[in-house]
LOVEXDO-714388 format. One line per field, with one value per residue (C-alpha): x, z, y. Coordinates in pm, 1 decimal, decimal comma. Last residue first. Layout:
N
px	c(X|...)
pz	c(Z|...)
py	c(Y|...)
***
This chain:
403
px	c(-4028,5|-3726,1|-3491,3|-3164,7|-2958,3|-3136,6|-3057,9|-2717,8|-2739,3|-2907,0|-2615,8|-2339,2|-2474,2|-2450,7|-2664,1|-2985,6|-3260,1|-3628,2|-3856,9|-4230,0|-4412,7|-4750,1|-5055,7|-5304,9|-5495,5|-5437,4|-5222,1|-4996,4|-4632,2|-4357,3|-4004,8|-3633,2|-3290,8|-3150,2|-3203,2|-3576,5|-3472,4|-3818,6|-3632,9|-3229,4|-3006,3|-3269,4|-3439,7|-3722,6|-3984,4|-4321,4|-4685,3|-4956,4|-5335,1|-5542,7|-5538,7|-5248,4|-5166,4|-5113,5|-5020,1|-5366,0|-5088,4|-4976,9|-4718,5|-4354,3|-4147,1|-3863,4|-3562,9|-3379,4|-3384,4|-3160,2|-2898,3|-3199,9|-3215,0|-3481,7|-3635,0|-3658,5|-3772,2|-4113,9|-4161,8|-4125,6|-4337,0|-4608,0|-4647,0|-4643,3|-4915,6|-5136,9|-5111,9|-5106,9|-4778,8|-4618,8|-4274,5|-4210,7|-3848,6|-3818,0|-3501,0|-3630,6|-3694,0|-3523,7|-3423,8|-3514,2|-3286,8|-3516,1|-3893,8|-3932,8|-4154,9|-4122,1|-4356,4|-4281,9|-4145,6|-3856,9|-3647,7|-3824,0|-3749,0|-3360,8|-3372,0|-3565,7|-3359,3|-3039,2|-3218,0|-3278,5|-2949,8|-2789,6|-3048,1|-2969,9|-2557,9|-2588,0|-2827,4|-2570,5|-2222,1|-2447,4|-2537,9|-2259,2|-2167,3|-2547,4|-2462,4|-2184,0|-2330,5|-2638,8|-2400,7|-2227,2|-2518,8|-2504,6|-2723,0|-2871,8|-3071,9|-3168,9|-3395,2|-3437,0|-3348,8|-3598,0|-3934,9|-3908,2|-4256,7|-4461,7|-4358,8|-4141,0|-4205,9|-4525,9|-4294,7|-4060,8|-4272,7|-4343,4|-4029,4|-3970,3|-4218,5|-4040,1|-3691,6|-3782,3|-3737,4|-3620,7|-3739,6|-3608,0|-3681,8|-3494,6|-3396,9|-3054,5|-2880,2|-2687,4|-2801,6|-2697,2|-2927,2|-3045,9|-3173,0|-3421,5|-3397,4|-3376,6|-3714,3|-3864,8|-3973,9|-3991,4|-4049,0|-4081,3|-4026,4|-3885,3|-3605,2|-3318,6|-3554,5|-3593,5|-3283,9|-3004,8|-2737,8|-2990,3|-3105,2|-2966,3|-3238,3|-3581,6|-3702,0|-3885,0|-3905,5|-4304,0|-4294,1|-4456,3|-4530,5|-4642,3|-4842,3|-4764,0|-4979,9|-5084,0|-5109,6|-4719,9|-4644,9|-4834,7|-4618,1|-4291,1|-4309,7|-4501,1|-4172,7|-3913,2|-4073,6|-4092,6|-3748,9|-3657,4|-3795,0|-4120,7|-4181,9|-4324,8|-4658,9|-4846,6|-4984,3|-4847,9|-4624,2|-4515,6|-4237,0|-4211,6|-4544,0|-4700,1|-4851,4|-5043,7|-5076,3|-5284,0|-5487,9|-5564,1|-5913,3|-6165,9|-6271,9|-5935,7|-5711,5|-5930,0|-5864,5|-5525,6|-5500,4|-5682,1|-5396,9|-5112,7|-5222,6|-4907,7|-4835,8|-4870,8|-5163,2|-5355,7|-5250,7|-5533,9|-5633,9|-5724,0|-5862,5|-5847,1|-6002,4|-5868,4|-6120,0|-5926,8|-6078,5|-6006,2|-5662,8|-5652,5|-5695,0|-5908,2|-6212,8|-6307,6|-5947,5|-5927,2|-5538,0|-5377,3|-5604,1|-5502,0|-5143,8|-5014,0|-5175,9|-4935,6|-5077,9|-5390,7|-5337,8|-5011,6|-5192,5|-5256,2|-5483,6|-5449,1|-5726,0|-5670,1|-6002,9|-5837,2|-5458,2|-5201,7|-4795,2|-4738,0|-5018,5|-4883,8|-4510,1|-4535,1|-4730,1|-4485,3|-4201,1|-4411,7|-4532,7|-4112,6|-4076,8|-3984,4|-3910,3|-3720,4|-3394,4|-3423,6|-3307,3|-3445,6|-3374,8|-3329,7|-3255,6|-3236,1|-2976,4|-3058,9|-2655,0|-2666,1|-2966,1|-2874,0|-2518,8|-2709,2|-2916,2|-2633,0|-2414,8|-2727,2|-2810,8|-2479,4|-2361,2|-2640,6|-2595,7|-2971,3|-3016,1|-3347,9|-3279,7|-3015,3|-2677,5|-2535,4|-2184,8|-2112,8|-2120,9|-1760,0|-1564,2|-1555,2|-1768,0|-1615,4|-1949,4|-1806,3|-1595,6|-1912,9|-2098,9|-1818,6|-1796,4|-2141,5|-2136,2|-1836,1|-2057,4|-2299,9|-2102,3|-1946,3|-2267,6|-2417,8|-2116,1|-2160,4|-2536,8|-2423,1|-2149,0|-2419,9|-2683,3|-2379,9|-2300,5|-2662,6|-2644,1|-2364,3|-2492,9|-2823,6|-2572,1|-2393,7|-2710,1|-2875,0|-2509,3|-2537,6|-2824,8|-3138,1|-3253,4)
pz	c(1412,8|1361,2|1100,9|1114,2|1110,5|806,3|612,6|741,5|646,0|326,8|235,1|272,8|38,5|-243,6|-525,0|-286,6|-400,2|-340,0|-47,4|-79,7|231,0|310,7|488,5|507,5|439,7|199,9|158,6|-182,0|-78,7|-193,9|-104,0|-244,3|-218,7|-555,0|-781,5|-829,1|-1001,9|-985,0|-1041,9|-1103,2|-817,1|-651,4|-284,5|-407,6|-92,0|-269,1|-112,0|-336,9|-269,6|-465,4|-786,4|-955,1|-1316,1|-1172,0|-834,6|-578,9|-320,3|22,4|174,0|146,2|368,8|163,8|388,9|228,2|-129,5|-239,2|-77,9|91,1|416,0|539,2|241,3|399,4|715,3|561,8|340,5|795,4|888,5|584,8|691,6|1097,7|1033,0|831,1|1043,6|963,6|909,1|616,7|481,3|105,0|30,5|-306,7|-527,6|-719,4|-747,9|-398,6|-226,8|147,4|372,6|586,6|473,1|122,5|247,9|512,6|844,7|1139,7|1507,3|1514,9|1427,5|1123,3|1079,3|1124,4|866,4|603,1|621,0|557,5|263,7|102,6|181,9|38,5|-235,2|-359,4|-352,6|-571,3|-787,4|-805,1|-870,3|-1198,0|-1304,7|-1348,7|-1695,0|-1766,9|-1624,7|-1782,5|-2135,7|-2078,1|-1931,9|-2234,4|-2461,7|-2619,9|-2553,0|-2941,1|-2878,0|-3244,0|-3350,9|-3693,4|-3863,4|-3517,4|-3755,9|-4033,8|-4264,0|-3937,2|-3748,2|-3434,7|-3115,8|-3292,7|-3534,2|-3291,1|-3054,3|-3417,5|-3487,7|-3112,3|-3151,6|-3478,5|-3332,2|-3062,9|-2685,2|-2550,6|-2451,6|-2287,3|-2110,2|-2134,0|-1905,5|-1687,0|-1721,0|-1372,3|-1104,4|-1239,1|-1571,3|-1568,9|-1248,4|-1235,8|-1421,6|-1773,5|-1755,4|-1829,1|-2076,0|-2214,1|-2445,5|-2591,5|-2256,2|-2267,6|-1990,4|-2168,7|-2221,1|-1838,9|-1717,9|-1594,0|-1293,2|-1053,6|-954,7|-1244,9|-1394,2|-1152,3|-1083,2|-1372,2|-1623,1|-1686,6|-1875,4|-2256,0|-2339,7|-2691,2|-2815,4|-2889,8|-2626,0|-2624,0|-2263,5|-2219,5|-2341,2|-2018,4|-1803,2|-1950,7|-1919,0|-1573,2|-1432,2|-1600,8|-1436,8|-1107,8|-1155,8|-1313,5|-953,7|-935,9|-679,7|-388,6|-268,3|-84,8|-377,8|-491,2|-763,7|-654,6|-933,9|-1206,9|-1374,5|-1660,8|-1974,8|-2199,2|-2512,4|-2812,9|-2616,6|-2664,5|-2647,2|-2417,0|-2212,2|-2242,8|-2257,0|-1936,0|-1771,1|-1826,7|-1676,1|-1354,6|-1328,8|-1366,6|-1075,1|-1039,7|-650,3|-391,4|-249,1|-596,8|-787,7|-962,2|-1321,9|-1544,1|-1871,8|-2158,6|-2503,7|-2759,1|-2917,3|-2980,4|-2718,9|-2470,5|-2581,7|-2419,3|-2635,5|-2376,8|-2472,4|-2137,9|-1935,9|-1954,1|-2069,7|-2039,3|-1768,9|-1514,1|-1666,1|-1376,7|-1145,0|-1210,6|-1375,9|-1212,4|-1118,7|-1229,3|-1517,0|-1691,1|-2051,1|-2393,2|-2582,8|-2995,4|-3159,6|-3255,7|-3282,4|-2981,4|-3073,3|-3100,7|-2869,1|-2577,0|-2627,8|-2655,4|-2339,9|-2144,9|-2281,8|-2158,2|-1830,7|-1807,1|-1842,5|-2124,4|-2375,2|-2545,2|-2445,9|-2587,1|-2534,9|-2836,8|-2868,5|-3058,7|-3055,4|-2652,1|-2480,4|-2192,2|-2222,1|-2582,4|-2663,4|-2435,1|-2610,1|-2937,3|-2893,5|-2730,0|-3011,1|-3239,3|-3037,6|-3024,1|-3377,8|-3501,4|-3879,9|-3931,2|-3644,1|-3817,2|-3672,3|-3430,2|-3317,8|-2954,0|-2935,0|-2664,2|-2929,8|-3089,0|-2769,9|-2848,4|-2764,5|-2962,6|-2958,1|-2820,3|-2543,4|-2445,8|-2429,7|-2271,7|-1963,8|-1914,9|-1897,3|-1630,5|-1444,1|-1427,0|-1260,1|-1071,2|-950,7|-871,9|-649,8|-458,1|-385,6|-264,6|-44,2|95,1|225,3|352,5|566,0|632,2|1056,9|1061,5|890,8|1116,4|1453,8|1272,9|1229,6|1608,6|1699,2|1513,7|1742,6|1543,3|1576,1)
py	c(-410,1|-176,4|-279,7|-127,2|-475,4|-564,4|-273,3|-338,3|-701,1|-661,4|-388,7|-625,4|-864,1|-581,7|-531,5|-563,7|-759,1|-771,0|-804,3|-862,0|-754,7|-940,4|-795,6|-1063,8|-839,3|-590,0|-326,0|-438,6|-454,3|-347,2|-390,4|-288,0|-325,6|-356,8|-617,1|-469,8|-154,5|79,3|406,2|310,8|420,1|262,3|368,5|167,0|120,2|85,5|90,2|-44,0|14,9|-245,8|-402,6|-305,7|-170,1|222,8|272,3|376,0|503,1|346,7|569,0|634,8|844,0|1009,1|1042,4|758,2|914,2|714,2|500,0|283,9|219,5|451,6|278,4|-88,2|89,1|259,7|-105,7|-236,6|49,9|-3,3|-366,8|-317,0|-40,5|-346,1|-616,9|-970,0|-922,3|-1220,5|-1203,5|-1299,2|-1317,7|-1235,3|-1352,7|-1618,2|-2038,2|-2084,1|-2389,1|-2437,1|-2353,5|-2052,1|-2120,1|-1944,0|-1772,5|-1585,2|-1640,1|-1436,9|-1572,3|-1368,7|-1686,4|-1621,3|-1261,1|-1390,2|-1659,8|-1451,3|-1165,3|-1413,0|-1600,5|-1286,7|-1125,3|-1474,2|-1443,4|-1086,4|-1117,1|-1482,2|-1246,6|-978,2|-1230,5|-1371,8|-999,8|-882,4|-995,2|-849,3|-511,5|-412,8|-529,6|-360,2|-1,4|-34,2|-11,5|317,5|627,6|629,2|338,3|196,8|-26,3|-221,0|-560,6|-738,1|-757,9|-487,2|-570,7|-732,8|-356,0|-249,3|-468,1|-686,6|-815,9|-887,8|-1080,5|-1296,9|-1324,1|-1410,9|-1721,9|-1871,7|-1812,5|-2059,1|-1882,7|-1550,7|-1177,7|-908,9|-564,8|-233,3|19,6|157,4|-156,9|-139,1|-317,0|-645,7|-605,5|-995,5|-962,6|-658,2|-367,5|-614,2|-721,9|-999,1|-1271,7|-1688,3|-1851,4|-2222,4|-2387,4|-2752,1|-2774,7|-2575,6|-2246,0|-2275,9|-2217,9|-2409,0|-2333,3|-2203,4|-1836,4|-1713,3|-1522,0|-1546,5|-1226,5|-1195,8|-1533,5|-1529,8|-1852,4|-1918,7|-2337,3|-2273,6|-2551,5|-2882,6|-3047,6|-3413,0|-3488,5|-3598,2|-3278,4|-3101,1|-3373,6|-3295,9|-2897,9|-2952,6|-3170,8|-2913,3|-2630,2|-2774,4|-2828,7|-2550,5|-2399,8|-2206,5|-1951,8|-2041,5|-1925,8|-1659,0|-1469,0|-1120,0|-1237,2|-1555,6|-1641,6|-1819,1|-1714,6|-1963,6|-1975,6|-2263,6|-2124,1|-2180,4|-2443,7|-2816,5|-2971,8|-2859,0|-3172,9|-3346,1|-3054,0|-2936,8|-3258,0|-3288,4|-2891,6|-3025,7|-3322,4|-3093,6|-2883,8|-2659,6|-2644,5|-2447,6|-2700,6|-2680,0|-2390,2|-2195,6|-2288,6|-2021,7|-1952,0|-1681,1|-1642,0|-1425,3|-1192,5|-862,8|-677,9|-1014,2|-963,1|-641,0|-297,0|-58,6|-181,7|-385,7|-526,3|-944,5|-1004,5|-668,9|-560,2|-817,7|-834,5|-566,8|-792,2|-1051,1|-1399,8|-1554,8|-1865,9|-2091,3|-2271,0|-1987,2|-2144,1|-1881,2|-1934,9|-1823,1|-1667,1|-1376,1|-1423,9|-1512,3|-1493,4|-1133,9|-1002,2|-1217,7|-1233,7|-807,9|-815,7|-992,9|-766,5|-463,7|-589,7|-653,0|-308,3|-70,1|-226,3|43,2|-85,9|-408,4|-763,0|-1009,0|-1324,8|-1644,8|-1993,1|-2077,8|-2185,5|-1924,3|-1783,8|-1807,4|-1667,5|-1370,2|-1320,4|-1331,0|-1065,8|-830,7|-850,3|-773,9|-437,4|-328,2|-420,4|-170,1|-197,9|-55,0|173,6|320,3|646,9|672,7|447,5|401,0|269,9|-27,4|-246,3|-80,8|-175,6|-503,9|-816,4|-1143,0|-1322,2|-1651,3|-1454,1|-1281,0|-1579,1|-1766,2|-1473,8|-1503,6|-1924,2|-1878,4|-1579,2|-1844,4|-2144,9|-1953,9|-1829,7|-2113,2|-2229,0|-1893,0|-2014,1|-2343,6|-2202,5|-1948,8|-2269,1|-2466,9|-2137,2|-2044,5|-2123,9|-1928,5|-1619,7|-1683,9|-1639,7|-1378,9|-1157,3|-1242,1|-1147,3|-814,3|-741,7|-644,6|-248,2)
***
């Protein structure tokens, strides 16, 4: 176990670092609250419709509050997407055609897109003749002058993608910053493409987002930030109206785009968990950043380093030793409200490359707000820490660590 003075020593040390965060989310939960205000929500959206759920105030209520809190024209926030994989995947089929090359300049996207973009005849884009490239970061960072180059040599792609946050690579996550900078710079070479961002993990971490700083779509899922812990399902997507027409279209059908869908369990808990969701991010990074403080004065390396400025809510903490990896995922659940006596173990999950082991103790299966880890079992044997709701329950799961 970690002394409680080891804690409060760290807690002091983060005190400009927490005031920051809690200023970020006043400023969020204030642009929540006006969405809501501006779309008059009433208890009528919360009702669940069937069939075609033509009329379904829910699901359009719920549309435009997300455009209006990411600024963007259009969006769609769904409860039968059904991951953020899912939402990805609908941006990528619905906006690429045959013959279309899609360019990552952020490495290789998430392992769970590996077969979605380059699998053998099992429906990828590669099946359906779109052409893919990659350019890795250069020293953590996007390589803006490698992807000038490659417009230069190879003219200008369909879609030039990106993923906010680290995935399973030892790197930062993107800032709107960083975002903003590659937005400009990529213009600046001629491209008027679609600029699409991998969004997960990374809602309300700072005061803008990156629909207001030149990306033309973006996706995720709504189990992680933008749900608060409690949106049961669902995954979203927002950007230009012309590119979610098209995500639409490729959602339901090209002849009923986004005028159909219904969720006959009701949407209160989506609401609910969207106006939270600004206080439960700000609660996720300050037991992010405090985890990361103490393991570091423990002599292992997190990333992000302890003060510096987060693009997401993972804390990335590095082993180098494969039975201190699965004890400390094995701790993280111990922890957990649910299911804390279950002792997980690596298993061959489905989507991912190698061996995954997964502590989510989650009131919702696979909710990465809450208190969770996973790690894939590979050296160099990283752990990827994710959420909690609650501040208070970082530091007791934190407290409880054995390592």
């Amino acid at each position: 176990m970690i002394d409680y003075k080891v804690i409060k020593t760290a807690e002091e040390f983060l005190t400009k670092s927490f005031k920051e965060l809690e200023d970020i989310a006043l400023f969020n939960q204030e642009k929540v609250l006006n969405a809501f205000k501006k779309n008059q929500v009433a208890l009528r959206h919360f009702s669940g419709t069937t069939g075609y759920g033509y009329g379904d105030e829910g699901r359009e209520c719920l549309n435009k509050i997300l455009a209006d809190i990411f600024k963007a024209e259009s969006a769609i926030c769904s409860p039968t997407i059904a991951s953020g994989t899912h939402a990805l995947s609908l941006c990528l089929f619905g906006i690429l055609r045959p013959g279309d090359r899609m360019l990552a300049i952020t490495g290789e996207p998430y392992d769970t897109l590996t077969d979605v973009i380059k699998g053998e005849n099992i429906g990828s884009l590669k099946d359906f003749g779109v052409l893919y490239d990659c350019i890795p970061l250069k020293n953590n960072k996007i390589d803006l002058d490698s992807v000038n180059n490659y417009i230069s040599k190879n003219g200008t792609p369909k879609m030039i993608y990106m993923q906010r946050s680290r995935g399973y690579d030892w790197r930062s996550a993107l800032t709107i910053s960083d975002i903003e900078d590659a937005v400009k710079s990529i213009r600046s070479f001629g491209f008027d493409g679609c600029i699409m961002l991998d969004n997960c993990y990374g809602e309300f971490i700072e005061e803008r987002e990156a629909i207001e700083v030149g990306v033309n779509i973006l996706a995720g899922s709504m189990i992680k930030n933008l749900g608060g812990g409690i949106a049961p399902t669902g995954g979203y997507v927002v950007g230009d109206s012309k590119y979610v027409e098209l995500v639409a279209n490729r959602l339901t059908a090209p002849s009923i785009g986004s005028e159909v869908g219904s969720y006959a369990f009701g949407y209160q808990n989506f609401f609910q968990g969207l106006f939270l969701a600004p206080h439960v991010v700000m609660q996720a990074v300050k037991g992010s950043m405090l985890m990361g403080k103490v393991l570091s004065d423990m002599g292992y390396d997190v990333s992000p380093e302890p003060l510096k400025k987060p693009g997401d809510i993972i804390l990335a903490i590095k082993f180098n030793n494969r039975d201190k990896l699965i004890s400390f995922i094995q701790n993280i659940q111990a922890n957990s409200p649910v299911d804390s006596f279950v002792q997980v173990l690596p298993w061959e999950m489905p989507g991912y490359n190698d061996p995954v082991i997964m502590a989510a103790g989650c009131f919702v299966q696979g909710s990465s707000i809450e208190l969770s880890a996973d790690a894939p079992v590979r050296p160099p044997y990283i752990a990827y820490v994710q959420g909690g709701i609650t501040y208070e329950h970082c530091k007791i799961a934190l407290k409880n660590l054995s390592l």
